[in-house]
C-alpha positions as a Markdown table, in Angstrom:
| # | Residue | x | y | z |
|---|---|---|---|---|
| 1 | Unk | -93.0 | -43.9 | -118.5 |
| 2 | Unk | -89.4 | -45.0 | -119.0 |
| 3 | Unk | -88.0 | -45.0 | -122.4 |
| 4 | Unk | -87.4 | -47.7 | -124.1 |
| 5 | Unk | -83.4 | -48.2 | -125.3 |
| 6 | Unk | -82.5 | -49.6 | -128.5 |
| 7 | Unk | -79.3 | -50.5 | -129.7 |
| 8 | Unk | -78.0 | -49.6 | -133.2 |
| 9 | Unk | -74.9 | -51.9 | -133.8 |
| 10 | Unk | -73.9 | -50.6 | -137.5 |
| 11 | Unk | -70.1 | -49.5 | -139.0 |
| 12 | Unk | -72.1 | -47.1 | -141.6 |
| 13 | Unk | -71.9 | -43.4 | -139.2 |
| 14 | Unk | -74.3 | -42.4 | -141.7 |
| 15 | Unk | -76.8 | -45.0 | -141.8 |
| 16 | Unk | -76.8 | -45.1 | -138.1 |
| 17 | Unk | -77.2 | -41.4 | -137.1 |
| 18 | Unk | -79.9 | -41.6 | -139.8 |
| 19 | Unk | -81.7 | -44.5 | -137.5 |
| 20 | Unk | -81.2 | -42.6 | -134.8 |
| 21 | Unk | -83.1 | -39.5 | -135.7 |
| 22 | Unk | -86.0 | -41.5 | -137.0 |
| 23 | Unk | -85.8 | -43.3 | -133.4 |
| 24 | Unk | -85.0 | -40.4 | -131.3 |
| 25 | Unk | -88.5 | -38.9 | -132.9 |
| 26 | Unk | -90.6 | -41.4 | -131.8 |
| 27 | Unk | -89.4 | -41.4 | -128.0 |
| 28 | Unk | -87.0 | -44.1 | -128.1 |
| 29 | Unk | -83.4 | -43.7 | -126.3 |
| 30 | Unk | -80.9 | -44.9 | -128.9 |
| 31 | Unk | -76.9 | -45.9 | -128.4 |
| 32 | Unk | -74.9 | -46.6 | -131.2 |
| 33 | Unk | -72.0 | -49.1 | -131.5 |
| 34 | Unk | -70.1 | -49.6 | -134.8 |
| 35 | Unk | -68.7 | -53.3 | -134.4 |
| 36 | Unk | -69.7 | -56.5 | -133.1 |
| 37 | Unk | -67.1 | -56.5 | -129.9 |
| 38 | Unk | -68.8 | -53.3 | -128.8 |
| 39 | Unk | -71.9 | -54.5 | -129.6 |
| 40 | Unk | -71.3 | -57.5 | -127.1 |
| 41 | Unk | -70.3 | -55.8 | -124.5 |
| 42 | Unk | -73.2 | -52.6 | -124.8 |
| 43 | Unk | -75.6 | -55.5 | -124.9 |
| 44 | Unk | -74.6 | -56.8 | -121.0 |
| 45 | Unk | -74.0 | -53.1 | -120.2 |
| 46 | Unk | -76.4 | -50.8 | -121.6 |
| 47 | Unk | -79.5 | -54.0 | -121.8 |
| 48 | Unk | -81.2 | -52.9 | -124.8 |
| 49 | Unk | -85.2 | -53.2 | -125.0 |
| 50 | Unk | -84.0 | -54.6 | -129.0 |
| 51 | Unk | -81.0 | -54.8 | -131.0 |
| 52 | Unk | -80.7 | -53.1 | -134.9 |
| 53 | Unk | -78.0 | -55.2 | -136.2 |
| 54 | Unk | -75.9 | -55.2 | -139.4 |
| 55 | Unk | -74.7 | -58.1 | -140.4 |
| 56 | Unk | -71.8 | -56.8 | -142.2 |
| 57 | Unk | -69.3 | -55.3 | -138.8 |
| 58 | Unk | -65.9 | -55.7 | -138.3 |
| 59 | Unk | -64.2 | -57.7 | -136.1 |
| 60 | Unk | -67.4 | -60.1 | -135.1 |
| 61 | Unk | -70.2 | -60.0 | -137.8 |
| 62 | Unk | -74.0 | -59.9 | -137.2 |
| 63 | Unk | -74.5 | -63.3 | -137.0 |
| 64 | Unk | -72.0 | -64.2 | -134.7 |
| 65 | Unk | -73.5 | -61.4 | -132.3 |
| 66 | Unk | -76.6 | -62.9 | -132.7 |
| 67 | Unk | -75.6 | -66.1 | -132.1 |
| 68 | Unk | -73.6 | -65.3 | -128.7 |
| 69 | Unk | -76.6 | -63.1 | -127.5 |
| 70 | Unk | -79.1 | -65.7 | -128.1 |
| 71 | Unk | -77.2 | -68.6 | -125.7 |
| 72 | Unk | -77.2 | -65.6 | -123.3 |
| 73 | Unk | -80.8 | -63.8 | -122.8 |
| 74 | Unk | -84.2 | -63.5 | -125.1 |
| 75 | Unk | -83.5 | -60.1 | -126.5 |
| 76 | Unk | -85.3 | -59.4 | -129.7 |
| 77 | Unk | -83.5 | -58.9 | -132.5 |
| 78 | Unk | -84.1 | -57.2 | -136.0 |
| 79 | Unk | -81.5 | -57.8 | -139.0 |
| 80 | Unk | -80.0 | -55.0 | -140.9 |
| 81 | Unk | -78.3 | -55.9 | -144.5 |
| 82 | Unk | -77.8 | -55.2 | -148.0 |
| 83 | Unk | -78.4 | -58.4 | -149.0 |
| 84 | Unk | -81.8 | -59.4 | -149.9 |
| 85 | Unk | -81.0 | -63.5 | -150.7 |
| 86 | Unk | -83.4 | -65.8 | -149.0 |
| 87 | Unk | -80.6 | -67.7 | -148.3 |
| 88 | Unk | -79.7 | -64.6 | -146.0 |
| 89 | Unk | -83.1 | -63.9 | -144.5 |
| 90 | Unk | -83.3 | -67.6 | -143.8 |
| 91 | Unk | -80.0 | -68.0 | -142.1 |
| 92 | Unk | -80.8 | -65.1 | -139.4 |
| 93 | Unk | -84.5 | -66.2 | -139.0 |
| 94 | Unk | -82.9 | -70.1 | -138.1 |
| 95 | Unk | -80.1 | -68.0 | -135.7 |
| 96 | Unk | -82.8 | -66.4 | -133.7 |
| 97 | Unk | -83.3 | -63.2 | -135.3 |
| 98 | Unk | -87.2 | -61.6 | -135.0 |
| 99 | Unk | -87.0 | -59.4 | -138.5 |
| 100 | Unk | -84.5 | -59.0 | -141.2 |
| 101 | Unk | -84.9 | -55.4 | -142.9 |
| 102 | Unk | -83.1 | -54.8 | -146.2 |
| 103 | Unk | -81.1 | -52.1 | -147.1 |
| 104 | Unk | -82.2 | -49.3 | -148.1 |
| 105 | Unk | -85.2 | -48.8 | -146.3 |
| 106 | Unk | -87.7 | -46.9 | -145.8 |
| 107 | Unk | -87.9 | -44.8 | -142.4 |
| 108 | Unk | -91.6 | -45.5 | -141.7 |
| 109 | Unk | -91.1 | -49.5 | -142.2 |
| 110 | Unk | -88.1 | -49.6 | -139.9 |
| 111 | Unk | -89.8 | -47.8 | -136.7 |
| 112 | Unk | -92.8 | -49.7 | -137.7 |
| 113 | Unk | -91.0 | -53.1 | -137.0 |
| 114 | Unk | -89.0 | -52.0 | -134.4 |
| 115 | Unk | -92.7 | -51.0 | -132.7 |
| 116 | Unk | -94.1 | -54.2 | -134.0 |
| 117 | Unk | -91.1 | -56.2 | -132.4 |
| 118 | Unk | -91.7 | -54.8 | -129.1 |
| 119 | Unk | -95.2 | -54.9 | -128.7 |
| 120 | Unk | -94.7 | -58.9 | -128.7 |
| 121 | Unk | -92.0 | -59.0 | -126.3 |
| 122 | Unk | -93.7 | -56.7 | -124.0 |
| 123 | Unk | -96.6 | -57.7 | -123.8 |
| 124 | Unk | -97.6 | -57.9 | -120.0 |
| 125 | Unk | -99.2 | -61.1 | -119.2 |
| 126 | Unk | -102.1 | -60.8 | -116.7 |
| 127 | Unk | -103.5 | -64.0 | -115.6 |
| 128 | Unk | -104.8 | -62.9 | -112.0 |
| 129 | Unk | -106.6 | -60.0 | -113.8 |
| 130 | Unk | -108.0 | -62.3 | -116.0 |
| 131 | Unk | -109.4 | -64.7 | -113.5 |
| 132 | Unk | -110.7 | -61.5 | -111.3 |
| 133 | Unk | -112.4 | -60.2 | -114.4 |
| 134 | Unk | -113.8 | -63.9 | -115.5 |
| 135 | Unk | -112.0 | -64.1 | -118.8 |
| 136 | Unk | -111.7 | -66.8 | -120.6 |
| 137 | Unk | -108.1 | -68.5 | -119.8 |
| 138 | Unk | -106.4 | -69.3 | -123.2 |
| 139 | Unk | -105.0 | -72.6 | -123.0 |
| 140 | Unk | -104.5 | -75.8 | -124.6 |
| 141 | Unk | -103.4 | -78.6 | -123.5 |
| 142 | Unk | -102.6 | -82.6 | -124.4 |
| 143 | Unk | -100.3 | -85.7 | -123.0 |
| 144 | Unk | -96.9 | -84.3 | -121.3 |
| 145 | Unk | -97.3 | -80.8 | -123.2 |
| 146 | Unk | -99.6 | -77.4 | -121.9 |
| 147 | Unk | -99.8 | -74.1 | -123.8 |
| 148 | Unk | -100.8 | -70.7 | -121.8 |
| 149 | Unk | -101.4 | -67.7 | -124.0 |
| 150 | Unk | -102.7 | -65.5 | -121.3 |
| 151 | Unk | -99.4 | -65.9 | -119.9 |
| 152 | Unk | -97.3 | -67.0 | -122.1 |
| 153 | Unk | -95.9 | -70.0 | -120.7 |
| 154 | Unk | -95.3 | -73.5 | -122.4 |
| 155 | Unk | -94.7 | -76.7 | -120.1 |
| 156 | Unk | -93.1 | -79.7 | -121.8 |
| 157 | Unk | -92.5 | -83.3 | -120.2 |
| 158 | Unk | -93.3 | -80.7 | -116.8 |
| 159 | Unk | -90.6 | -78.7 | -117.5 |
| 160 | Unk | -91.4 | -74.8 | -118.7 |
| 161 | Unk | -90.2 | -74.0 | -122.1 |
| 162 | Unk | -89.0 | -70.4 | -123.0 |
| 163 | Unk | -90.0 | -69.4 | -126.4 |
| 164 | Unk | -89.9 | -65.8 | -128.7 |
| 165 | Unk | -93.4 | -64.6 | -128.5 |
| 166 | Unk | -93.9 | -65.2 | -132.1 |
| 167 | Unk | -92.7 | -69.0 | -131.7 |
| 168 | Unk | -95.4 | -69.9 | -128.9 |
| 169 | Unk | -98.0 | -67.8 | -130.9 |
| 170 | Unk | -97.4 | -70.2 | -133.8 |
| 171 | Unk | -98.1 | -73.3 | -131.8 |
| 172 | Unk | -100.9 | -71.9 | -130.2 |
| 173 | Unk | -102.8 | -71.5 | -132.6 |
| 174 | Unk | -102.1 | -74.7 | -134.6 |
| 175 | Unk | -102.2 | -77.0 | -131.5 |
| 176 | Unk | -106.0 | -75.0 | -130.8 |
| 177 | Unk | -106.8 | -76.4 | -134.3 |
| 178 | Unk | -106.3 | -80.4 | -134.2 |
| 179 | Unk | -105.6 | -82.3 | -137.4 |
| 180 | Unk | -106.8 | -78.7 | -139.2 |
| 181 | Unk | -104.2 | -77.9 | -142.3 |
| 182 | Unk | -103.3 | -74.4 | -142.9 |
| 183 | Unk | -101.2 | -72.9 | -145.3 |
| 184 | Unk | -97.8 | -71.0 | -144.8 |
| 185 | Unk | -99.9 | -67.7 | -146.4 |
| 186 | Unk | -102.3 | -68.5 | -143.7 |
| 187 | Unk | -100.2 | -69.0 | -140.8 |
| 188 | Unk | -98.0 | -65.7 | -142.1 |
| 189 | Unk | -101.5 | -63.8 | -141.7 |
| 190 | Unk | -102.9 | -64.7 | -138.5 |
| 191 | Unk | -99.3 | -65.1 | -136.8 |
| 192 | Unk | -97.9 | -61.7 | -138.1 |
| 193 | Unk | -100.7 | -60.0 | -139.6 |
| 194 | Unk | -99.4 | -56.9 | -141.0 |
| 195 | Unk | -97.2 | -56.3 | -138.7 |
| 196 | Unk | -94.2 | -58.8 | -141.0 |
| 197 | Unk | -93.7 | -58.3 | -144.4 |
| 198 | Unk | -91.9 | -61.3 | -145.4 |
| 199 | Unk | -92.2 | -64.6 | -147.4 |
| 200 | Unk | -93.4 | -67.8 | -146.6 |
| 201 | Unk | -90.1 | -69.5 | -145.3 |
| 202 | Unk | -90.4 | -67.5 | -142.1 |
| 203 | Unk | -93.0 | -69.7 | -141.1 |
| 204 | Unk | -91.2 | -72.7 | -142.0 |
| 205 | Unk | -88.0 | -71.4 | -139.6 |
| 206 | Unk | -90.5 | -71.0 | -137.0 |
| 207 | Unk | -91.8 | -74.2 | -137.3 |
| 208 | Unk | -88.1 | -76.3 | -137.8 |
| 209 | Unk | -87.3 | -74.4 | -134.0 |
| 210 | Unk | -90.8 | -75.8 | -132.8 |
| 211 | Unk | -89.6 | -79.3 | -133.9 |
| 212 | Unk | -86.3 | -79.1 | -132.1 |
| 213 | Unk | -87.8 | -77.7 | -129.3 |
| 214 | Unk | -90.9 | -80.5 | -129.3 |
| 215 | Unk | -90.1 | -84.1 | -130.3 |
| 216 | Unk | -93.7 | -84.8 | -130.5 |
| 217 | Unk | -95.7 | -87.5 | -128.5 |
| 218 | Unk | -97.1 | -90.7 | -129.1 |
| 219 | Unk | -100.6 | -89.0 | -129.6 |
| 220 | Unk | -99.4 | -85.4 | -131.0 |
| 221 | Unk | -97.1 | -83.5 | -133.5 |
| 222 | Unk | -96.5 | -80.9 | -136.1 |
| 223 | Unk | -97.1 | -82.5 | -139.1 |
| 224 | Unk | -96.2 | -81.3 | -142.9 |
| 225 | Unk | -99.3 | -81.5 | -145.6 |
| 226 | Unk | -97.1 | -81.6 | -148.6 |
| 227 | Unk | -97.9 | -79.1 | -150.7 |
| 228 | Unk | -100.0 | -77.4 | -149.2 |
| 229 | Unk | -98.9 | -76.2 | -145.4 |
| 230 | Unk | -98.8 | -77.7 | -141.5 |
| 231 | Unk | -100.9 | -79.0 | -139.0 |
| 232 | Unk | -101.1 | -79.9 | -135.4 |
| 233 | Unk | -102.0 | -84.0 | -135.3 |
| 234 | Unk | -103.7 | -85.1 | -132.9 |
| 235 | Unk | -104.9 | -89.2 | -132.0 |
| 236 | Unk | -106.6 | -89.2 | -128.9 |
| 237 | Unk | -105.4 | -92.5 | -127.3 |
């Protein structure tokens, strides 16, 4: 099996040969780049399986990176900084990052997400195995919008949507629960489950990309409970 390759854009030698070595153990192939130029260009040229990214780098910081590599291709991307401000892990969450790890950190956490990360980006979709084997097709569907789990797949106003896993997992599982409210600790548990240790505005970034994404039907929409959490509405016509 083919490693996978994971990019460690960081300006910190020692931080990033650290990384490395707790990478390199697990059977990852690592390259490291130490500003956000380089980390551009390895991106096209050395296509990363998922990007470790400071946000602090010289001559184009982390967010700009993730910004450009986001209007380019679906790479998954996990956050490194020294700042621990919501305001921080908010703004890279709403840019298209997957994880935002805080310096320092510990060496089991940081391969954990990195394999967490993955896991939902590669995930191989098999619908024709799941027909030949007669399982179930998990789907939703309602007026001018469909929702595929077993293959991931979204079709909007019959156009197909591309989404971050974690993005079409969310809606999933609120559109398969009309008009049912759930909480932002609930959707943070059945979403991420333990593979995200975060707070509850992560689910809130998710769901303002939904929104943009999804401007709703006359019959269906995501919906804030005040107070309490989100639902998917539903008023069958």
């Amino acid at each position: 099996m083919e490693k996978q390759k994971i990019l460690i854009v960081d300006d910190d030698e020692n931080i990033a040969e650290l990384i490395q070595l707790y990478l390199t153990k697990e059977c990852f192939h690592t390259k490291i780049v130490s500003d956000g130029e380089k980390a551009l260009n390895a991106i096209t040229e050395y296509e990363p399986d998922l990007v470790l990214l400071d946000i602090m780098l010289p001559r184009v910081d982390g967010y700009e990176v993730l910004r450009r590599a986001r209007k380019t291709k679906e790479l998954p991307v996990i956050l490194l900084s020294a700042k621990g401000e919501v305001f921080d892990k908010v703004l890279g969450l709403e840019l298209g990052a997957d994880d935002y790890i805080v310096k320092p950190f510990d060496s089991k956490e940081l391969v954990a997400r990195v394999k967490a990360v993955l896991r939902r980006y590669h995930r191989e979709p098999e619908p024709q195995k799941s027909q030949e084997m007669n399982l179930p097709i998990e789907k939703v569907s309602y007026p001018g919008l469909s929702i595929n789990l077993s293959d991931y797949s979204v079709r909007y106003q019959d156009e197909i949507v591309e989404m971050p896993p974690k993005e079409l997992e969310l809606f999933y599982f609120l559109a398969s629960h009309p008009n049912q409210v759930f909480t932002r600790e609930q959707l943070l548990d059945h979403i991420w489950q333990y593979d995200y240790i975060g707070d509850t505005r992560t689910v809130d970034v998710h769901i303002k990309r939904l929104r943009e994404k999804f401007r709703g039907h006359d019959n269906w929409s995501i919906s804030t409970v005040w107070g309490i959490g989100y639902k998917f509405e539903y008023h069958a016509s």
